[in-house]
PyMOL CGO cylinders between C-alpha atoms (Angstrom):
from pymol import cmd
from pymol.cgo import CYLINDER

trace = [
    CYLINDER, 10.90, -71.46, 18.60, 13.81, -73.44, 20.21, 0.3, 1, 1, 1, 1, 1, 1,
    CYLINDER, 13.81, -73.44, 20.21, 13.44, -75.32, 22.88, 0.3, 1, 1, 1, 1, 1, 1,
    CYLINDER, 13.44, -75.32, 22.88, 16.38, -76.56, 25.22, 0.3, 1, 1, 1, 1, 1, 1,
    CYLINDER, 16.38, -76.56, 25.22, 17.13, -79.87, 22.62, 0.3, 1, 1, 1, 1, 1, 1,
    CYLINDER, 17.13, -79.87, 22.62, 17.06, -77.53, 19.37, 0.3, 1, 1, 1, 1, 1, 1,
    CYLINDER, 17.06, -77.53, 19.37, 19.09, -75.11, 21.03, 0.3, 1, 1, 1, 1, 1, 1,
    CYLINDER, 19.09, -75.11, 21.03, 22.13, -77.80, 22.01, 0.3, 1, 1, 1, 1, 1, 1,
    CYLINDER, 22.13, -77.80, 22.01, 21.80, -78.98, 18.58, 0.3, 1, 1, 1, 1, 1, 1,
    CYLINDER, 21.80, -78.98, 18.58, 21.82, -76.01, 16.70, 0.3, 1, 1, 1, 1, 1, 1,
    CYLINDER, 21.82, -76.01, 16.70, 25.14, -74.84, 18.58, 0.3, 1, 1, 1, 1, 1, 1,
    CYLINDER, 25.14, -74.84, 18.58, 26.65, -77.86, 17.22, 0.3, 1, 1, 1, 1, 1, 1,
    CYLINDER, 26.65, -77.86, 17.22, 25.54, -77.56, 13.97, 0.3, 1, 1, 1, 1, 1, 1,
    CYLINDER, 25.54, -77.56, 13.97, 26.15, -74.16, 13.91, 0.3, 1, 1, 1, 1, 1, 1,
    CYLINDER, 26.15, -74.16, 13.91, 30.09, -74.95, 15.33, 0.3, 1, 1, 1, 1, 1, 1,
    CYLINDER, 30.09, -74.95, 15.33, 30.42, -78.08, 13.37, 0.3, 1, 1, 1, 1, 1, 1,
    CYLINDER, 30.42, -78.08, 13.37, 31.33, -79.50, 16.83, 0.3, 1, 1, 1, 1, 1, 1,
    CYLINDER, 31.33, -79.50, 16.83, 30.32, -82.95, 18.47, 0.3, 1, 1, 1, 1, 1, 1,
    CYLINDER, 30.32, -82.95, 18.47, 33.70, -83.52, 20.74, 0.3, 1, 1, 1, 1, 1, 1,
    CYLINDER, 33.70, -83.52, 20.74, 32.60, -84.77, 23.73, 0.3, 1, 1, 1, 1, 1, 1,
    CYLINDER, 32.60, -84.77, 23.73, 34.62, -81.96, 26.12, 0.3, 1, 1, 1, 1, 1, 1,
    CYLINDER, 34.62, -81.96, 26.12, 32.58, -79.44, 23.86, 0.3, 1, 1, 1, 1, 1, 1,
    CYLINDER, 32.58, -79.44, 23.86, 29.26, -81.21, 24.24, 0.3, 1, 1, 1, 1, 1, 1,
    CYLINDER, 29.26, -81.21, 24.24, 29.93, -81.56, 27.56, 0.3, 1, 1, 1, 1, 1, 1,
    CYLINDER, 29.93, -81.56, 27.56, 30.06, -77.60, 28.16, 0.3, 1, 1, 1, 1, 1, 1,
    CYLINDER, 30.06, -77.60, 28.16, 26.87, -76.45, 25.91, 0.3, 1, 1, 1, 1, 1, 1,
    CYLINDER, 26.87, -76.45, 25.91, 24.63, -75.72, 29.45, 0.3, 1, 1, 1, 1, 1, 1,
    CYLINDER, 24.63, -75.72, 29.45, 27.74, -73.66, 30.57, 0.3, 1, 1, 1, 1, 1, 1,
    CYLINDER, 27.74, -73.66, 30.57, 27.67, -71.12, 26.90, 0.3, 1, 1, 1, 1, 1, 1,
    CYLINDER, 27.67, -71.12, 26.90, 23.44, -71.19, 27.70, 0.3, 1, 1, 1, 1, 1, 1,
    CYLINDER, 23.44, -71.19, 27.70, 24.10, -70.03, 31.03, 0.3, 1, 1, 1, 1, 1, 1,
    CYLINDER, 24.10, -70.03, 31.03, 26.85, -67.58, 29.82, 0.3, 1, 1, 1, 1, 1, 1,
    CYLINDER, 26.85, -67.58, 29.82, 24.75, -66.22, 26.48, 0.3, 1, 1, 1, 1, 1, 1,
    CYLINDER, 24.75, -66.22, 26.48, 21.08, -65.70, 29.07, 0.3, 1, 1, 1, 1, 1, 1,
    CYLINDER, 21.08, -65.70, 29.07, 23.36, -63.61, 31.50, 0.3, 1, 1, 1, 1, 1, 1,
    CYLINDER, 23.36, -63.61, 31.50, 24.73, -61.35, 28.76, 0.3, 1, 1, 1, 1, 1, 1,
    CYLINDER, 24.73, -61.35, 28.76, 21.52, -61.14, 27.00, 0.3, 1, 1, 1, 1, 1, 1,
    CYLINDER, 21.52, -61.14, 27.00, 20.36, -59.54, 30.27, 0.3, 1, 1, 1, 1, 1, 1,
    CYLINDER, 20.36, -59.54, 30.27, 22.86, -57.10, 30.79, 0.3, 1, 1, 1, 1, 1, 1,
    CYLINDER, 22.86, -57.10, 30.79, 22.38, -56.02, 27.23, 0.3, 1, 1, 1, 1, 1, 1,
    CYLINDER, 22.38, -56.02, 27.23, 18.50, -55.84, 27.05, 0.3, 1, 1, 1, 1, 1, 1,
    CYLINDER, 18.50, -55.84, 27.05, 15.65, -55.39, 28.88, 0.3, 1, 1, 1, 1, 1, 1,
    CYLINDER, 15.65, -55.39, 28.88, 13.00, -57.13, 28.02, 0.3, 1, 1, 1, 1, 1, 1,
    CYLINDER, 13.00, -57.13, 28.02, 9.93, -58.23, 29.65, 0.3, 1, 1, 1, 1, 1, 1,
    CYLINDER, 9.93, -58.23, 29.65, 10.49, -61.21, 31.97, 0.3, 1, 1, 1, 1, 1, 1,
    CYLINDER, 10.49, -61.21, 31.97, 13.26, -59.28, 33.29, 0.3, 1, 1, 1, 1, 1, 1,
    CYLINDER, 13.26, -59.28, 33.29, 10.86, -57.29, 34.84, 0.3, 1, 1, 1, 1, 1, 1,
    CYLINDER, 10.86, -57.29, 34.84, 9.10, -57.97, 37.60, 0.3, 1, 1, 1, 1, 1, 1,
    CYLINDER, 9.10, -57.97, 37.60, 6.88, -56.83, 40.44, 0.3, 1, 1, 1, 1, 1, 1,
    CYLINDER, 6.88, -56.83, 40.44, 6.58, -58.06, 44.29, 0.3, 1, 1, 1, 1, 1, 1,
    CYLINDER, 6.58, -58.06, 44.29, 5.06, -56.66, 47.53, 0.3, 1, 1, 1, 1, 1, 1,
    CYLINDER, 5.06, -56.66, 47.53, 7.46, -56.32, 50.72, 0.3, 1, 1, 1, 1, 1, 1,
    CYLINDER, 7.46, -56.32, 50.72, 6.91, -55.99, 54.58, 0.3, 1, 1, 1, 1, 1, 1,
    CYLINDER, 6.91, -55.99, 54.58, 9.19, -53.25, 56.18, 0.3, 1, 1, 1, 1, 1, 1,
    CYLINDER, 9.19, -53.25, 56.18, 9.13, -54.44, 59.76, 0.3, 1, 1, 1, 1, 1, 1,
    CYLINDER, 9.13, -54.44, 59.76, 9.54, -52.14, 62.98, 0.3, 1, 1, 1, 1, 1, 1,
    CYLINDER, 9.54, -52.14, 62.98, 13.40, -51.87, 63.22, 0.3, 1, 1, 1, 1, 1, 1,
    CYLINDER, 13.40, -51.87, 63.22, 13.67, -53.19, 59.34, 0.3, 1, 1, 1, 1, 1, 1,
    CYLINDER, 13.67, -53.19, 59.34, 16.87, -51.37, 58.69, 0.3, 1, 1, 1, 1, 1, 1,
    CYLINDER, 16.87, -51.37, 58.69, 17.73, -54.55, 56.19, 0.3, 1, 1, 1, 1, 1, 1,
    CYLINDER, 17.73, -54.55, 56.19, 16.14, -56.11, 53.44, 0.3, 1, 1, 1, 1, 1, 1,
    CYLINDER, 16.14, -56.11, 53.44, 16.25, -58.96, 51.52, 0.3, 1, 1, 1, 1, 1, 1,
    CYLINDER, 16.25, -58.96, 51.52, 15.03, -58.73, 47.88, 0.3, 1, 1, 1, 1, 1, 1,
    CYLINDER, 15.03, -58.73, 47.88, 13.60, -61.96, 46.32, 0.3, 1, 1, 1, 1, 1, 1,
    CYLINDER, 13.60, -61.96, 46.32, 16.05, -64.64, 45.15, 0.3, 1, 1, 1, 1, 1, 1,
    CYLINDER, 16.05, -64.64, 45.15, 15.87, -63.95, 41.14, 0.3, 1, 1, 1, 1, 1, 1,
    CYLINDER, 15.87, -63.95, 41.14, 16.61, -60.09, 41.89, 0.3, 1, 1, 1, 1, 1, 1,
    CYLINDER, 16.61, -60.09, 41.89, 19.40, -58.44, 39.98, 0.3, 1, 1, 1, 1, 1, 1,
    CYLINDER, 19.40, -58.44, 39.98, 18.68, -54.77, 40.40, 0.3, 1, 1, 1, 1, 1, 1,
    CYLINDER, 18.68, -54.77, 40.40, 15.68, -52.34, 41.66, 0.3, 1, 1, 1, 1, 1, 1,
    CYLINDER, 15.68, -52.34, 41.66, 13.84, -50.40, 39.49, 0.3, 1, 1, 1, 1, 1, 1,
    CYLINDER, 13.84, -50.40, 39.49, 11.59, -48.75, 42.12, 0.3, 1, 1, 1, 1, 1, 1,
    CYLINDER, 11.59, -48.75, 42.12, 10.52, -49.13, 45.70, 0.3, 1, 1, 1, 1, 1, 1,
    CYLINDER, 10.52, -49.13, 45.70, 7.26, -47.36, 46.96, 0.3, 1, 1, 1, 1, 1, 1,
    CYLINDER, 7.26, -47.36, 46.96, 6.50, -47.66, 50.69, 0.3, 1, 1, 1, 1, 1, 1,
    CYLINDER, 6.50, -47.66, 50.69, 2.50, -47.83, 51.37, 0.3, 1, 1, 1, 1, 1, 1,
    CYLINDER, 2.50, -47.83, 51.37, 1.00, -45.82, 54.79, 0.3, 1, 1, 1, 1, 1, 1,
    CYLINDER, 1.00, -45.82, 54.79, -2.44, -45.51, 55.12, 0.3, 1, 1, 1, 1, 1, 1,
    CYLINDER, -2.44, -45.51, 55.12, -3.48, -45.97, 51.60, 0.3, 1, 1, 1, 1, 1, 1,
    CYLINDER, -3.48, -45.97, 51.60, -0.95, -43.51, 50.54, 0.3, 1, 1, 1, 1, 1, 1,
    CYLINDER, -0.95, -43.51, 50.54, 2.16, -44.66, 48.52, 0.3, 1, 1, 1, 1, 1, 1,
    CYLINDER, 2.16, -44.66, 48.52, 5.34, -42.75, 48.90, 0.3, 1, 1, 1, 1, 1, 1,
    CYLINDER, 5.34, -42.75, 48.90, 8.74, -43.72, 46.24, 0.3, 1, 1, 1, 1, 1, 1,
    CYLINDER, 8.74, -43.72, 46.24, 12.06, -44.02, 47.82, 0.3, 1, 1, 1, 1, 1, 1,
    CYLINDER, 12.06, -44.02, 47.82, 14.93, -42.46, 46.84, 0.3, 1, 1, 1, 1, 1, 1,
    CYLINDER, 14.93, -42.46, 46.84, 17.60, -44.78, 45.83, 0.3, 1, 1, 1, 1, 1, 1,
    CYLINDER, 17.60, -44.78, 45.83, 21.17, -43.39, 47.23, 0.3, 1, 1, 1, 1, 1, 1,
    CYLINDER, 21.17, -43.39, 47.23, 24.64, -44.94, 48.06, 0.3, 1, 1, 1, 1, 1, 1,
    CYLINDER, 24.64, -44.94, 48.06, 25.09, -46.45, 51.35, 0.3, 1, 1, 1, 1, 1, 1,
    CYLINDER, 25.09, -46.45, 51.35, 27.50, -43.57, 52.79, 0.3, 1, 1, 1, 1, 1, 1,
    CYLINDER, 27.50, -43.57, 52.79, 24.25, -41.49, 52.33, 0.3, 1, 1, 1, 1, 1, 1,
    CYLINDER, 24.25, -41.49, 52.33, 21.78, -42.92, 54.13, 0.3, 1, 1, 1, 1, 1, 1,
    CYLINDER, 21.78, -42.92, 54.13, 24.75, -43.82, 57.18, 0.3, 1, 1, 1, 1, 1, 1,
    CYLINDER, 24.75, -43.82, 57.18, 25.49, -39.88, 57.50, 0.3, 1, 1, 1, 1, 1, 1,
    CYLINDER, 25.49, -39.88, 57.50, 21.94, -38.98, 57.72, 0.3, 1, 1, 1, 1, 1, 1,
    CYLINDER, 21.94, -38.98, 57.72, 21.07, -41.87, 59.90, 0.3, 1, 1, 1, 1, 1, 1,
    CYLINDER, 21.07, -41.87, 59.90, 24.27, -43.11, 61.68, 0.3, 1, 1, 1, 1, 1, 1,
    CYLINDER, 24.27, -43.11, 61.68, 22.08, -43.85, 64.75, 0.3, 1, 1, 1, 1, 1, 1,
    CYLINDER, 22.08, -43.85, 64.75, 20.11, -47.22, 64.03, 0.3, 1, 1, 1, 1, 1, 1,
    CYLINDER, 20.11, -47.22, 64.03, 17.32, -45.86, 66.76, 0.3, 1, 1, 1, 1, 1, 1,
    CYLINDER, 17.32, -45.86, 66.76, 16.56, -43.06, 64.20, 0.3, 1, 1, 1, 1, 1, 1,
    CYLINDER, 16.56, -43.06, 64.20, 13.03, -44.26, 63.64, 0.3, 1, 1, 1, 1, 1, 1,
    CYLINDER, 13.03, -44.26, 63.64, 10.68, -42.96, 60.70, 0.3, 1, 1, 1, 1, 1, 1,
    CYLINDER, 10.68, -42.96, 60.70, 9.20, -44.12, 57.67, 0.3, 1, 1, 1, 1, 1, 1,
    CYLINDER, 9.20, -44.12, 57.67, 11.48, -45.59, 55.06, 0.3, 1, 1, 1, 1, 1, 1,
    CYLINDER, 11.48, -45.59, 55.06, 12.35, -42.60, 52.70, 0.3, 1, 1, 1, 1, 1, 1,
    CYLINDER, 12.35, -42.60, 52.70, 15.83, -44.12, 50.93, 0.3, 1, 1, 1, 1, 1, 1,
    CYLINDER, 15.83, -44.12, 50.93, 17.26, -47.13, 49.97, 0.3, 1, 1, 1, 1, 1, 1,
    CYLINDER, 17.26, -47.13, 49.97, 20.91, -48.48, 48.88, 0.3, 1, 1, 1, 1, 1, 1,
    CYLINDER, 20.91, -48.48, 48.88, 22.21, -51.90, 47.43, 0.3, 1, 1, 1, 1, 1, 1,
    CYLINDER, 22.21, -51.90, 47.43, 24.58, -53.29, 49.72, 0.3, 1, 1, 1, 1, 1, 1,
    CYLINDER, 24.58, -53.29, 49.72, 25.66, -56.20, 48.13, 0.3, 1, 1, 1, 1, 1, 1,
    CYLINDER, 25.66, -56.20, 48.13, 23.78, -58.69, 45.29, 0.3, 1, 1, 1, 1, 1, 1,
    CYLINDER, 23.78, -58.69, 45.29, 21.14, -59.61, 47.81, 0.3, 1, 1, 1, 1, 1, 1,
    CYLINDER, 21.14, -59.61, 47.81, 20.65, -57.13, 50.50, 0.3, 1, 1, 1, 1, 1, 1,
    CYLINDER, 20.65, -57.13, 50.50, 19.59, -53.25, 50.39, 0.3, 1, 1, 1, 1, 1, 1,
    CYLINDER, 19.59, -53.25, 50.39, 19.83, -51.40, 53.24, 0.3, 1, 1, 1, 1, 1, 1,
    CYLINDER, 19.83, -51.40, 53.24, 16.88, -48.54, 54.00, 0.3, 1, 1, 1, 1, 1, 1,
    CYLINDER, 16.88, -48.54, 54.00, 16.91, -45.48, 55.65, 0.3, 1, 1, 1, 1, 1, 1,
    CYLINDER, 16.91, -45.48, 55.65, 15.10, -44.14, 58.05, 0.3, 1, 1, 1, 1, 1, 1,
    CYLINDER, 15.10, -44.14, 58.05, 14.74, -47.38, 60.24, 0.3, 1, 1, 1, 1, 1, 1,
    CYLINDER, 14.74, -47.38, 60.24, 11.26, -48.25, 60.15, 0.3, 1, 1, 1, 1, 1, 1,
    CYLINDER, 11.26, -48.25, 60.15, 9.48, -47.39, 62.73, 0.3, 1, 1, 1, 1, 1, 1,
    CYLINDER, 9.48, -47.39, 62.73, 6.37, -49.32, 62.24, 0.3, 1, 1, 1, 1, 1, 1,
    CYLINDER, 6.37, -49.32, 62.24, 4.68, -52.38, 59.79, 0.3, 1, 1, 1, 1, 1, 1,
    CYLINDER, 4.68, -52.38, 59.79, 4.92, -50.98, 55.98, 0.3, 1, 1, 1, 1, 1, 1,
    CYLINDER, 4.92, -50.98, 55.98, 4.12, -52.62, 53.03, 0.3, 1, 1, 1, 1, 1, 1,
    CYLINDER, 4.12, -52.62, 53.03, 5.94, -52.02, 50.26, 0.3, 1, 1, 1, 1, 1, 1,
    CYLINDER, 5.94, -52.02, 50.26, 5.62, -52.82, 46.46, 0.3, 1, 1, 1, 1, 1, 1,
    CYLINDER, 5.62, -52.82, 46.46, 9.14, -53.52, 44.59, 0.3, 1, 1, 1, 1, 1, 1,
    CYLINDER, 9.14, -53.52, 44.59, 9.48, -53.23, 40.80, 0.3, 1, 1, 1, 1, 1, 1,
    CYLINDER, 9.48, -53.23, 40.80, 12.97, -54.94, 40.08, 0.3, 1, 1, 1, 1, 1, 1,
    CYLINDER, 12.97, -54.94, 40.08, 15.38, -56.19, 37.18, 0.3, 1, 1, 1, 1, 1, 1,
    CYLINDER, 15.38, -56.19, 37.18, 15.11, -60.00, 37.49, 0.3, 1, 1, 1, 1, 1, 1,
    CYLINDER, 15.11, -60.00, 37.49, 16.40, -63.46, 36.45, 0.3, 1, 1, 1, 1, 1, 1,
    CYLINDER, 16.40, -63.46, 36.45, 14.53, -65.03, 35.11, 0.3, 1, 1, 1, 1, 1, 1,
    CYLINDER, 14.53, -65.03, 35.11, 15.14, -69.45, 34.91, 0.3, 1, 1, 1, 1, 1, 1,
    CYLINDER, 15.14, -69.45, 34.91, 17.26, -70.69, 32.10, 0.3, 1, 1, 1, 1, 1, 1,
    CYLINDER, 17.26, -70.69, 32.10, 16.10, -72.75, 29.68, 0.3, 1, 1, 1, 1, 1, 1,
    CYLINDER, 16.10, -72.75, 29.68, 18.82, -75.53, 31.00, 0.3, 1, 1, 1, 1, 1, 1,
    CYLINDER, 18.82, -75.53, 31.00, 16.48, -75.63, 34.05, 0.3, 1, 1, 1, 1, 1, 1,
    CYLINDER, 16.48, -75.63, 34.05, 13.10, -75.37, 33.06, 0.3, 1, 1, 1, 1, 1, 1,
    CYLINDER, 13.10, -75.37, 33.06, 10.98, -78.39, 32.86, 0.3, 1, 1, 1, 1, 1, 1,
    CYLINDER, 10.98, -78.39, 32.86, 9.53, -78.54, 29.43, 0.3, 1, 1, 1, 1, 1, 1,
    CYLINDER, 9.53, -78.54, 29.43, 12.50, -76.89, 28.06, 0.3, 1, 1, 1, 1, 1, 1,
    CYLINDER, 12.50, -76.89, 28.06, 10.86, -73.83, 27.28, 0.3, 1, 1, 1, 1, 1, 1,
    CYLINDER, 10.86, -73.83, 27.28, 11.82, -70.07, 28.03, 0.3, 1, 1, 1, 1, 1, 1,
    CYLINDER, 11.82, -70.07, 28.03, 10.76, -66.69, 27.08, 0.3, 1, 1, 1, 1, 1, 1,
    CYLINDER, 10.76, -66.69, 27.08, 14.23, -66.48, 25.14, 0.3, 1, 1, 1, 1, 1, 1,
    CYLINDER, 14.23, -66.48, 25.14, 13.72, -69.32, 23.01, 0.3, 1, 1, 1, 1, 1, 1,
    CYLINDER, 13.72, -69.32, 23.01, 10.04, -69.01, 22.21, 0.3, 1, 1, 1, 1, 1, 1,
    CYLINDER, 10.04, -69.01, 22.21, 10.32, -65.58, 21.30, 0.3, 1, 1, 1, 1, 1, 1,
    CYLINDER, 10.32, -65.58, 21.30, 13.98, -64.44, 20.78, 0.3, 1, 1, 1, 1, 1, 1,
    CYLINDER, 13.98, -64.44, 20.78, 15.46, -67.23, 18.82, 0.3, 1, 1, 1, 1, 1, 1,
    CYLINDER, 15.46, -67.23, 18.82, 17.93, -65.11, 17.17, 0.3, 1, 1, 1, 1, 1, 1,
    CYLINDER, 17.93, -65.11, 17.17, 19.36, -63.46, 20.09, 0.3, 1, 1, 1, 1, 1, 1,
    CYLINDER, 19.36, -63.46, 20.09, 19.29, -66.20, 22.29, 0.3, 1, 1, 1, 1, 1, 1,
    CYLINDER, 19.29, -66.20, 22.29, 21.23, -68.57, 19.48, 0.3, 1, 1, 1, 1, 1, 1,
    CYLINDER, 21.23, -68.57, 19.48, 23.69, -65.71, 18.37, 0.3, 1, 1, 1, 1, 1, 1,
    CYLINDER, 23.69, -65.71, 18.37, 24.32, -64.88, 22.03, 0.3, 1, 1, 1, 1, 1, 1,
    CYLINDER, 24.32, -64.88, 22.03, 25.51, -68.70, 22.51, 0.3, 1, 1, 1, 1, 1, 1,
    CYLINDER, 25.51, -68.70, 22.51, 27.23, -69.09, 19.01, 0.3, 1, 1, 1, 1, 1, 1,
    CYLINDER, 27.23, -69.09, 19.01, 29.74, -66.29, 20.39, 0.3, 1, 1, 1, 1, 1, 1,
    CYLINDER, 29.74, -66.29, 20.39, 30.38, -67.65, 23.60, 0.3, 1, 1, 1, 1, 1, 1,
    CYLINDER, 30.38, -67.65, 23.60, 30.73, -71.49, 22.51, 0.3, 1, 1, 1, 1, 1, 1,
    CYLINDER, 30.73, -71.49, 22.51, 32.90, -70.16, 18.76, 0.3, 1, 1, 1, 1, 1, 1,
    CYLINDER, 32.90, -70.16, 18.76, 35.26, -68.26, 21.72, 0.3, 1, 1, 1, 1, 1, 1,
    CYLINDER, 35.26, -68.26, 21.72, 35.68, -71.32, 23.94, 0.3, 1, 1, 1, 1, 1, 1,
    CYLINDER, 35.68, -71.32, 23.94, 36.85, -73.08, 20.43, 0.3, 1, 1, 1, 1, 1, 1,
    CYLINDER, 36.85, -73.08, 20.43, 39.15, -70.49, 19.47, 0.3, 1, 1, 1, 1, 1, 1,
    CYLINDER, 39.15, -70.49, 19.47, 37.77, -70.43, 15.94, 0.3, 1, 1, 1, 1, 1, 1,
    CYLINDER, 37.77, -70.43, 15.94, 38.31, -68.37, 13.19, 0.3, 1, 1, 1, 1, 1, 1,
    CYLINDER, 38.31, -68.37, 13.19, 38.19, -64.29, 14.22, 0.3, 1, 1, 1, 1, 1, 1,
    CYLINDER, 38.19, -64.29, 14.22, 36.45, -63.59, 10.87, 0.3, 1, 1, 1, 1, 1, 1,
    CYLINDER, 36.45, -63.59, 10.87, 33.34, -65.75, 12.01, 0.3, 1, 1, 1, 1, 1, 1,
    CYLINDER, 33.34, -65.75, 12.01, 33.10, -65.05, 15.20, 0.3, 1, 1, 1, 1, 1, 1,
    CYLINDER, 33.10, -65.05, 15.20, 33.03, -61.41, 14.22, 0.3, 1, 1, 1, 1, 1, 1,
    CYLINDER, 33.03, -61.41, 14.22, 30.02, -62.20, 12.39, 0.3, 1, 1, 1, 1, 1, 1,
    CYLINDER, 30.02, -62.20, 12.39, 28.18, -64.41, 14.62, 0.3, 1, 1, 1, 1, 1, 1,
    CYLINDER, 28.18, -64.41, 14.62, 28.90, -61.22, 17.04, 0.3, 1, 1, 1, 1, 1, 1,
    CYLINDER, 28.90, -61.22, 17.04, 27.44, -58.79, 14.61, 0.3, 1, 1, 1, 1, 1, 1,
    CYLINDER, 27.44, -58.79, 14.61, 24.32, -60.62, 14.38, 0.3, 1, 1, 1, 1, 1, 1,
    CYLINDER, 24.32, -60.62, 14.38, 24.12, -60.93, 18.13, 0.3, 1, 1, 1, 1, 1, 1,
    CYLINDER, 24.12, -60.93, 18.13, 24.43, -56.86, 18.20, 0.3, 1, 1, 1, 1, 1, 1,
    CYLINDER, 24.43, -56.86, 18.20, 21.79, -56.64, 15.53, 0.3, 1, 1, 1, 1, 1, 1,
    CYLINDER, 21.79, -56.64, 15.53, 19.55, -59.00, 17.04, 0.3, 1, 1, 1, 1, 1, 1,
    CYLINDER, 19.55, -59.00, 17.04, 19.90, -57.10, 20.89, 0.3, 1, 1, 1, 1, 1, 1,
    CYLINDER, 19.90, -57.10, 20.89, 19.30, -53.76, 18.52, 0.3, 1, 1, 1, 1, 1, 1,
    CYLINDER, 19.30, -53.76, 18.52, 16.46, -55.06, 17.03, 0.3, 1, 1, 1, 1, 1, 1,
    CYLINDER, 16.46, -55.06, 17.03, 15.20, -56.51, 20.89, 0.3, 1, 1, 1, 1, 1, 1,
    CYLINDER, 15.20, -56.51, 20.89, 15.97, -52.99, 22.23, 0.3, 1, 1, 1, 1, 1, 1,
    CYLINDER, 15.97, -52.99, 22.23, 13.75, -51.53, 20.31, 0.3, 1, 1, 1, 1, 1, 1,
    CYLINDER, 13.75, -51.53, 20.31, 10.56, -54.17, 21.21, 0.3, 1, 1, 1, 1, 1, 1,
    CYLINDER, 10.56, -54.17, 21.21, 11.98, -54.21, 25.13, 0.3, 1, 1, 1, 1, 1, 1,
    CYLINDER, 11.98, -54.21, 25.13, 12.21, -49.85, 25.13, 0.3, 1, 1, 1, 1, 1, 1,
    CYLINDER, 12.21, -49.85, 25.13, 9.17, -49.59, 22.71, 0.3, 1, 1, 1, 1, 1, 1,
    CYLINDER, 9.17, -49.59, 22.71, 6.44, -51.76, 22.23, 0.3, 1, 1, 1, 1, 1, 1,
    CYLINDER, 6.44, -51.76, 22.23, 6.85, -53.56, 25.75, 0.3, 1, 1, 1, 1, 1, 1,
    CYLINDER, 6.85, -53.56, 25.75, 6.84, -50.36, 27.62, 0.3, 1, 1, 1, 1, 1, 1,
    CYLINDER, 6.84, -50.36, 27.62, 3.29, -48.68, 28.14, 0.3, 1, 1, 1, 1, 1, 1,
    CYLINDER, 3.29, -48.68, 28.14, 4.85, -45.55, 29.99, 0.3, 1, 1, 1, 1, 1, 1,
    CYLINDER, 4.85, -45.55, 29.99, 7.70, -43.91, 30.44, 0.3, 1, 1, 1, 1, 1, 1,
    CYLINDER, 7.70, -43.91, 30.44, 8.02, -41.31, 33.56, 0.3, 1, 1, 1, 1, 1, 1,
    CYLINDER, 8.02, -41.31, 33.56, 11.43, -40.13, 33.47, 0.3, 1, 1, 1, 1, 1, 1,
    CYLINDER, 11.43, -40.13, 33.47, 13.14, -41.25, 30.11, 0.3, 1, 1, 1, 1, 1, 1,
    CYLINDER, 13.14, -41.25, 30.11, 11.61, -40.41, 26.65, 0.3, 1, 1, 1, 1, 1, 1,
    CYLINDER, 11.61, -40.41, 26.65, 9.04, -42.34, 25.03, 0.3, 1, 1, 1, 1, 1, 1,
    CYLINDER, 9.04, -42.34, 25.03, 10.62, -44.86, 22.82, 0.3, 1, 1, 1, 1, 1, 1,
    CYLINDER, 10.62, -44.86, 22.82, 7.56, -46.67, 22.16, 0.3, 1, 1, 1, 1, 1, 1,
    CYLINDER, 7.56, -46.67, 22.16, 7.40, -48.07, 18.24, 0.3, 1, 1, 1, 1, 1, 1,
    CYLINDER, 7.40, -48.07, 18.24, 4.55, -46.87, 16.40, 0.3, 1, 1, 1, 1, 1, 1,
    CYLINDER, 4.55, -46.87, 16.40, 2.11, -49.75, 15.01, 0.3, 1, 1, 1, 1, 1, 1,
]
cmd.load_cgo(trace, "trace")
């Protein structure tokens, strides 16, 4: 387990590095080392589930704060839940360049980092439920220094920040080689828990669950 103090220490110890400009920037390789770890793996608190309100004339939405990408929308009427298509934007304005071209949600599209835009407009109060790739808080922020990284993926988490604070020192190419070979083992051997054991389903993709 490392919490937020082990983990500043350990990069020093691990760098043999105490300079004060270096110190100074250890939150900056956390932040850095959490946002590749979730590009490279997807593991559970990067996934997340919330409920939405499509409003009458919705044709914009705004996904929640720590969203990064969508895994799956479904819109709910009567009871009944229906999945949306996820397109590109230049689809959903040819089939619906009129705004008053009312319906129930069928597609969706990522605008930018925080909006999608749906299509058709909605022509009524939905719910919705959205499944999403999230961010979850760093361990810089949290308040008892704790995260899902470093209680449960010391390895990756440490490794991760070894390569980004050994690169902002310019050090040696043989060891940072290493320290990025054990980052790529450790997100191999996280693959396999965040694509295996974590998942309980798969619809489209094959099962890669582990066997135990």
């Amino acid at each position: 387990m490392l919490t937020y103090t082990d983990l500043k220490l350990a990069i020093q110890q691990y760098s043999e590095n105490y300079e004060t400009s270096f110190v100074s920037r250890l939150d900056t390789f956390i932040l850095q080392a959490e946002n590749r770890i979730a590009h490279l793996v997807r593991l559970p608190p990067y996934r997340k589930q919330t409920t939405l309100q499509f409003q009458s004339g919705d044709r914009y939405i705004t996904p929640p704060s720590d969203y990064l990408s969508c895994d799956s929308i479904f819109v709910i009427d009567f009871d009944e839940r229906f999945e949306m298509l996820n397109k590109e934007p230049e689809f959903i304005d040819i089939c619906y360049p009129v705004t008053s071209d009312w319906g129930r949600p069928r597609f969706y599209a990522k605008v930018d980092d925080k909006t999608l835009v749906i299509g058709p407009t909605s022509d009524a109060l939905y719910d919705a439920e959205l499944g999403y790739f999230a961010c979850p808080p760093s361990i810089t922020i949290t308040v008892d220094g704790h995260s899902w990284l470093g209680d449960n993926a010391e390895s990756l988490l440490l490794y991760a920040c070894l390569v980004e604070a050994y690169t902002y020192m310019k050090g040696e190419m043989e060891l940072l080689q290493w320290y990025d070979k054990q980052l790529k083992e450790a997100v191999n051997s996280f693959k396999g828990f965040g694509d295996g054991r974590a998942r309980k389903d798969s619809l489209e993709e094959p099962d890669k669950r582990v066997a135990v």
